[in-house]
C-alpha positions as CSV (number, residue, x, y, z in Angstrom):
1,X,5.7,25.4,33.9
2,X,4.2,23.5,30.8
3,X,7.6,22.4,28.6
4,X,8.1,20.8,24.7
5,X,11.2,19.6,24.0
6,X,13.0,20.0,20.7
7,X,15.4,17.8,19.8
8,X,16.6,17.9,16.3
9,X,19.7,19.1,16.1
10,X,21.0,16.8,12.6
11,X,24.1,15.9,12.5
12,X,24.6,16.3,8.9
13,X,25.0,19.9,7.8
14,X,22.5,19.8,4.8
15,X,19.7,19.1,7.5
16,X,21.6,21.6,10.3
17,X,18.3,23.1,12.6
18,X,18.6,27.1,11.6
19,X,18.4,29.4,14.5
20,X,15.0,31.1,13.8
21,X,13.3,27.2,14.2
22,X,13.7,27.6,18.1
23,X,13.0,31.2,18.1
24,X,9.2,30.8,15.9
25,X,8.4,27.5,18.3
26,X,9.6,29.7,21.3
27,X,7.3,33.2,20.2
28,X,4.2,30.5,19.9
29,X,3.9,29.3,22.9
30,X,1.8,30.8,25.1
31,X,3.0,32.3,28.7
32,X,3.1,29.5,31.1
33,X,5.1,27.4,28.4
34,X,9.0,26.7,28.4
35,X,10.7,25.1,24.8
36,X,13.5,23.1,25.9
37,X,15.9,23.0,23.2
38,X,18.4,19.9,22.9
39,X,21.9,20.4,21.4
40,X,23.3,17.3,21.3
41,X,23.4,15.7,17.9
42,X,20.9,13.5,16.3
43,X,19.6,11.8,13.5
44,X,17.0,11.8,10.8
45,X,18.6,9.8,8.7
46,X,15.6,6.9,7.8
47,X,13.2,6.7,10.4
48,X,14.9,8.8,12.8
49,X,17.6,8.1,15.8
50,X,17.2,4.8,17.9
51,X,19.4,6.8,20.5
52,X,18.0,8.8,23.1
53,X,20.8,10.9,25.0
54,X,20.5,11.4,29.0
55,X,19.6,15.1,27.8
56,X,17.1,13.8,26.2
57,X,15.2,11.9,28.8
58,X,16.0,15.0,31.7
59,X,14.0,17.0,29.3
60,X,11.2,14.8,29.0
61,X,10.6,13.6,32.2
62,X,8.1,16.4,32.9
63,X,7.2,17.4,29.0
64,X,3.7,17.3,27.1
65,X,5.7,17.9,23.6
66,X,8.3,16.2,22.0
67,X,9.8,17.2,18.7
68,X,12.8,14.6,17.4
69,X,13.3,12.5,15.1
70,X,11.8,8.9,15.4
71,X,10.1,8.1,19.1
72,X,12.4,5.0,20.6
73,X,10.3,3.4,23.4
74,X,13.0,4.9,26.1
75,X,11.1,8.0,25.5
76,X,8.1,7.1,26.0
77,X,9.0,5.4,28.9
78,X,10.9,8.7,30.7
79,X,8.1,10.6,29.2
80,X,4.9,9.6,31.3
81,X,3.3,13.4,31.1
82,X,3.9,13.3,27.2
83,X,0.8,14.0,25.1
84,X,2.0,15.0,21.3
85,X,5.2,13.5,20.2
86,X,6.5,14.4,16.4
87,X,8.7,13.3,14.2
88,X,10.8,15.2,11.2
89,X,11.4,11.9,9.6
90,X,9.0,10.4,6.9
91,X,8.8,7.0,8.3
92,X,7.6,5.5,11.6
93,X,8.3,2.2,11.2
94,X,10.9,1.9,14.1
95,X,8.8,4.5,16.1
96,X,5.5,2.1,16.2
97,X,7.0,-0.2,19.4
98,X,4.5,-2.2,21.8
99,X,5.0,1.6,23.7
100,X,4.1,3.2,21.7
101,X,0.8,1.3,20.4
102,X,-0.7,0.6,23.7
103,X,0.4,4.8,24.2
104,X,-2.8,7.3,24.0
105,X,0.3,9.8,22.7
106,X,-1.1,11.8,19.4
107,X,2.1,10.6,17.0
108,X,2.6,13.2,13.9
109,X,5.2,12.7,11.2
110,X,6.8,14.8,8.3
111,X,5.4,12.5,5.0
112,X,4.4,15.4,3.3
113,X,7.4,17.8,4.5
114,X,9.8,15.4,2.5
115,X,7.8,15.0,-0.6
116,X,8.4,17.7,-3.5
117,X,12.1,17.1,-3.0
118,X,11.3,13.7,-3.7
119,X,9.1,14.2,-6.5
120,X,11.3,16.2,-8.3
121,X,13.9,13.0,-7.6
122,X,11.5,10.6,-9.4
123,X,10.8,13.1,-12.0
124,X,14.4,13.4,-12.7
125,X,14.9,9.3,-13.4
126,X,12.2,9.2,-15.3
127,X,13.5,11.3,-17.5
128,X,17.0,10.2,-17.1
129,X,15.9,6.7,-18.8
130,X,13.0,8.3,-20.9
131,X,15.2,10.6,-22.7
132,X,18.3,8.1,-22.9
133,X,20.8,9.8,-20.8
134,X,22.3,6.9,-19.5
135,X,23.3,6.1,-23.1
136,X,25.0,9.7,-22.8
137,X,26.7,8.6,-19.6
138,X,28.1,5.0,-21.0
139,X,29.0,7.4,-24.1
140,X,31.2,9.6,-22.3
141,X,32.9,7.0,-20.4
142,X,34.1,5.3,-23.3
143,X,34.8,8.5,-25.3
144,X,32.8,7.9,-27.9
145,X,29.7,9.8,-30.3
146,X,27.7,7.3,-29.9
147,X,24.5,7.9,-31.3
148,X,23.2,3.9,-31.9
149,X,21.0,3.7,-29.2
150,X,18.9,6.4,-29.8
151,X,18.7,6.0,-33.4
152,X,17.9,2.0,-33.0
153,X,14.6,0.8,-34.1
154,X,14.2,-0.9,-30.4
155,X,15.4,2.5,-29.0
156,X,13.7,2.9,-25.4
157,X,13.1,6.6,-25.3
158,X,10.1,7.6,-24.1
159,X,7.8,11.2,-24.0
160,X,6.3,11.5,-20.9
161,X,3.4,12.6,-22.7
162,X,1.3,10.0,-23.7
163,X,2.7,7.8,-21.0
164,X,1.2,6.0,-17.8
165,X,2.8,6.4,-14.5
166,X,1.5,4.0,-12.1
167,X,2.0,5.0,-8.4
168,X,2.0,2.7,-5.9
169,X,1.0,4.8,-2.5
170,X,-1.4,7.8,-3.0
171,X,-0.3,9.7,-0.1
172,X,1.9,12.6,-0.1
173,X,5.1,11.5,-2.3
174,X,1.9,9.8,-4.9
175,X,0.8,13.4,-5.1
176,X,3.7,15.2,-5.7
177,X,4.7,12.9,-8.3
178,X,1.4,12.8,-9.6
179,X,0.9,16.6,-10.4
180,X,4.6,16.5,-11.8
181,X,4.0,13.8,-14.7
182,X,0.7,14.8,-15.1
183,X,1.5,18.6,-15.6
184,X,3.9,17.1,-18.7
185,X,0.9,15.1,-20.3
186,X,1.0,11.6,-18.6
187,X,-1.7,9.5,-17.1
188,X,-0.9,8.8,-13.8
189,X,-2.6,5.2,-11.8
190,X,-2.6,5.7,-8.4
191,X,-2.7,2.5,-6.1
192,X,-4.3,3.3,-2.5
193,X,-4.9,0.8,0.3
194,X,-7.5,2.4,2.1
195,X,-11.2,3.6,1.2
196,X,-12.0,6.5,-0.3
197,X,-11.8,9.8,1.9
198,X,-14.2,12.3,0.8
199,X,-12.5,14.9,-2.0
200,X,-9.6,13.4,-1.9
201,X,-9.1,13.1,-6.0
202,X,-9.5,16.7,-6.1
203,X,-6.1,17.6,-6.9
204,X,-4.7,21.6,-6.9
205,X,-4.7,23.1,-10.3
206,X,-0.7,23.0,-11.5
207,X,0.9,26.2,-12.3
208,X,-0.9,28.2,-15.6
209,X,-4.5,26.6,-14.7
210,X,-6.3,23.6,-15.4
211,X,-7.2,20.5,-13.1
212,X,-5.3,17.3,-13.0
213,X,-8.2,15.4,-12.0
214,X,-9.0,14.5,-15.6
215,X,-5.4,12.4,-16.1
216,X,-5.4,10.6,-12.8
217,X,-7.0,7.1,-11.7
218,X,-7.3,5.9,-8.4
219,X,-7.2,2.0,-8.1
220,X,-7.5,-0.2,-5.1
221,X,-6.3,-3.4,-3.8
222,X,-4.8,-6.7,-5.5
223,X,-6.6,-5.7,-8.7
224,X,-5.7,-2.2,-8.5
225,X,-2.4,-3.0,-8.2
226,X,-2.4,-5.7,-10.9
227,X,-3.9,-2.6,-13.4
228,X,-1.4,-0.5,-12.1
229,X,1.3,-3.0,-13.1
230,X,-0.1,-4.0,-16.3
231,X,-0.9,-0.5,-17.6
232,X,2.1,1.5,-16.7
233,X,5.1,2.6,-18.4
234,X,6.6,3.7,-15.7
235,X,6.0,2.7,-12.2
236,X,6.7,4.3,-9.0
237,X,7.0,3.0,-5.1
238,X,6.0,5.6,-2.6
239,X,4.3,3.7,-0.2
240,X,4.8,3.6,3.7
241,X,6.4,0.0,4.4
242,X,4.3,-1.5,7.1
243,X,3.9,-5.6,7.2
244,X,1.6,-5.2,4.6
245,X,3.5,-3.8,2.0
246,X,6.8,-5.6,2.8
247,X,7.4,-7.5,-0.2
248,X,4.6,-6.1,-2.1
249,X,6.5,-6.1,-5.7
250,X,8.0,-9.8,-5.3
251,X,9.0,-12.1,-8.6
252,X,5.4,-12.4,-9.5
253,X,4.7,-8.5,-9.5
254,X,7.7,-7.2,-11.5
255,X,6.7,-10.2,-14.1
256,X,3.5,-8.7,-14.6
257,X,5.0,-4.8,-15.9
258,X,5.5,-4.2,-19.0
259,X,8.3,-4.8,-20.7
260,X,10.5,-2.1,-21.3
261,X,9.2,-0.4,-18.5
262,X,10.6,1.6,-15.7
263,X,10.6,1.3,-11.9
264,X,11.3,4.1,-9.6
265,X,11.6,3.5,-5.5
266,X,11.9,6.1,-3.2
267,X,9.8,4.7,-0.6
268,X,11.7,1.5,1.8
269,X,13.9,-0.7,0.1
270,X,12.0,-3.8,1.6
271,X,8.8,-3.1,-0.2
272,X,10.6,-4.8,-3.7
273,X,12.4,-7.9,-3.8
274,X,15.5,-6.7,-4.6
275,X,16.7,-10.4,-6.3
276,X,14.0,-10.4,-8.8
277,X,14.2,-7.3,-9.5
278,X,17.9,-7.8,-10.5
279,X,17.0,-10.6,-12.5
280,X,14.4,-8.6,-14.4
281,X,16.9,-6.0,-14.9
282,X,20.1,-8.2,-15.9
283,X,17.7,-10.2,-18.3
284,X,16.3,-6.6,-20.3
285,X,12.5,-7.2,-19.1
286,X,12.1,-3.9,-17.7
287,X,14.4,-0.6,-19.1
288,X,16.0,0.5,-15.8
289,X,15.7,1.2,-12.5
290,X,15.7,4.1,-10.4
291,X,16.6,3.4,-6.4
292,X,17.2,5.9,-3.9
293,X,16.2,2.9,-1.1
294,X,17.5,-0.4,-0.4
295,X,16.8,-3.2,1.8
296,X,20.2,-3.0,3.7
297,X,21.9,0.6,4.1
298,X,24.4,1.0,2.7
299,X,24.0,-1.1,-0.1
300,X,26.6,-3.9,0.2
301,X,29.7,-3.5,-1.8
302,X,28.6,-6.9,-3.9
303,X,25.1,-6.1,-4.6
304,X,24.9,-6.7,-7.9
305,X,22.7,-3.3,-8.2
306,X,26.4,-1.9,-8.7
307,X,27.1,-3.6,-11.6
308,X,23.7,-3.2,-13.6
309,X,24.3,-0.7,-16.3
310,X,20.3,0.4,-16.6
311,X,20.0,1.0,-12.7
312,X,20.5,4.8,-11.7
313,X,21.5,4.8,-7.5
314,X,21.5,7.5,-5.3
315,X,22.4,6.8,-1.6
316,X,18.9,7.4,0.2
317,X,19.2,11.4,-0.4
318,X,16.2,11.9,-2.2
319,X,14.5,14.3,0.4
320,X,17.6,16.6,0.7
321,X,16.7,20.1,-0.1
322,X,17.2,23.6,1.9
323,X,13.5,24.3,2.2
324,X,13.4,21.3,4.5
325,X,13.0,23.9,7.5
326,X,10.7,25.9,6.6
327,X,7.7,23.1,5.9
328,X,8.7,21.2,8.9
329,X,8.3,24.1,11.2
330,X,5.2,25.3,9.5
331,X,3.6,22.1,9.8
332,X,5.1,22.0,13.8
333,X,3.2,25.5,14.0
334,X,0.0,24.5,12.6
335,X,-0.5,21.8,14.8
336,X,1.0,23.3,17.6
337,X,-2.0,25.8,17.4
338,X,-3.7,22.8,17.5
339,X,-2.7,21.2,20.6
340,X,-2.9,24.4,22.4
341,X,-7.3,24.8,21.3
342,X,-7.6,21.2,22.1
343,X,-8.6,20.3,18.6
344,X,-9.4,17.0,18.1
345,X,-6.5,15.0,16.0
346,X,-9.1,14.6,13.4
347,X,-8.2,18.3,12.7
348,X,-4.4,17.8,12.5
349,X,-2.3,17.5,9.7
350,X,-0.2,13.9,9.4
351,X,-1.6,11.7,12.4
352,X,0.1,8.6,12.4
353,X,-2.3,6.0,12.1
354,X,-0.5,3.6,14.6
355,X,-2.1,0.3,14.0
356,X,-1.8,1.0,10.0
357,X,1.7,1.7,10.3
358,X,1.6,5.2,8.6
């Protein structure tokens, strides 16, 4: 008997595994097949669980398939049969051990499964600081009509029309953002590291008709990112943090945005430096800050993030949305058709590219 093992049963209750998830995996695999279905509780909080429970590796001892959250090296290890392991969680940074890069294991994730909900995050700040809202907020607090910022010669509100996004990381948060801010009239500049994949600046026509492709840029390395910075009014991390985008946006970076303009990151916390970004903040160089990431989770009690009055947090919740379920098992489906042809991974949907680190 041929076995996957699912083993996503979330903890947290927004991200609770529905019943009908086992029961679609179960109806698609063929006779011959057993789905071994985990019910102790995990994590995909970040990358994914560094546990793996006894259950866990009993279940995988004899298993081609693996569906969890994050791959720590003991499963590979009590895993030798295991051909196609796949993550719900976005990142894979703390899934790419020495196991797992000398493993021949096909490694998929969930990037684009997370990514509207995300979007629609980013769009939201934006908007908070374009159309002044945290003015509205500090106005309420103290109880009072005040109306001075907005009417200010100086005031920072901003259309999204007319303005340039800059998106640092093309992949499937960049395009999701992308379509959002370009369907409301902005140019969008759209960093990637890599070389150019054939058709992939044809965008999907937004709702009510019309192509994107006309509004959005694609830049690449230093100098791309160096436009990007230069150019934008607003500019967002989405990136994948590997070693080469740790520290990408250091003191030198931020120093080269506008001023007045926004950053949003909803990527890794790591990929900013988080002191000079402060400083730009605290000194008025840029307008706010929207942060859903941060180098240490939680943020420390004394991070002076906290105190900033033109930085909007939110607790690394970005993704959370109820149609979570449904794109994760949908993309599970596709390529478990896949696996079961013997398509190449050329054909699947999110390969992790192991030595690039997303």
């Amino acid at each position: 008997m041929r076995r996957a093992v699912l083993d996503m049963a979330d903890r947290r209750p927004a991200w609770a595994m529905p019943a009908w998830v086992p029961a679609e995996l179960k109806a698609a695999l063929p006779a011959g097949w057993e789905l071994a279905v985990i019910e102790e509780e995990t994590s995909g909080a970040g990358d994914g669980a560094s546990r793996v429970h006894p259950a866990v590796l009993e279940a995988v001892r004899d298993a081609e398939i693996y569906f969890g959250y994050g791959i720590p090296e003991a499963l590979l290890q009590g895993g030798p049969q295991l051909r196609w392991v796949h993550s719900g969680a976005a990142g894979v940074a703390k899934s790419l051990t020495p196991g797992m890069l000398a493993n021949p294991v096909i490694f998929t994730n969930s990037a684009v499964v997370h990514a509207p909900p995300i979007a629609e995050t980013v769009l939201a700040m934006i908007l908070f600081f374009g159309r002044g809202l945290d003015f509205a907020v500090e106005g309420k607090r103290r109880g009072e009509w005040w109306q001075d910022p907005f009417y200010a010669a100086d005031s920072p509100l901003r259309e999204l029309a007319g303005s340039t996004v800059g998106i640092v990381g093309f992949g499937g948060i960049g395009r999701e953002v992308s379509r959002r801010v370009a369907s409301l009239g902005a140019r969008v500049v759209a960093l990637k590291r890599r070389a150019a994949d054939a058709g992939e600046d044809a965008l999907a026509p937004v709702a009510g008709g019309g192509s994107l492709a006309g509004l959005i840029r694609i830049v690449r390395g230093d100098a791309g990112l160096d436009t990007l910075l230069t150019e934008s009014d607003v500019v967002v991390v989405s990136a994948p943090e590997t070693p080469d985008t740790r520290g990408l946006l250091g003191a030198r970076e931020l120093g080269r945005m506008k001023r007045g303009a926004l950053l949003v990151n909803v990527a890794r916390g790591k990929i900013v430096d988080e002191q000079a970004l402060a400083q730009a903040l605290a000194e008025g160089r840029l307008r706010g800050a929207g942060l859903d990431v941060f180098a240490e989770e939680p943020l420390p009690g004394d991070h002076p993030f906290w105190r900033l009055p033109n930085v909007l947090l939110t607790p690394h919740v970005s993704g959370v949305t109820s149609g979570f379920w449904r794109r994760e098992t949908d993309l599970i489906l596709r390529n478990l058709g896949r696996y079961l042809q013997g398509a190449p991974p050329a054909e699947w949907e999110n390969v992790v590219d192991k030595r690039a680190g997303y």
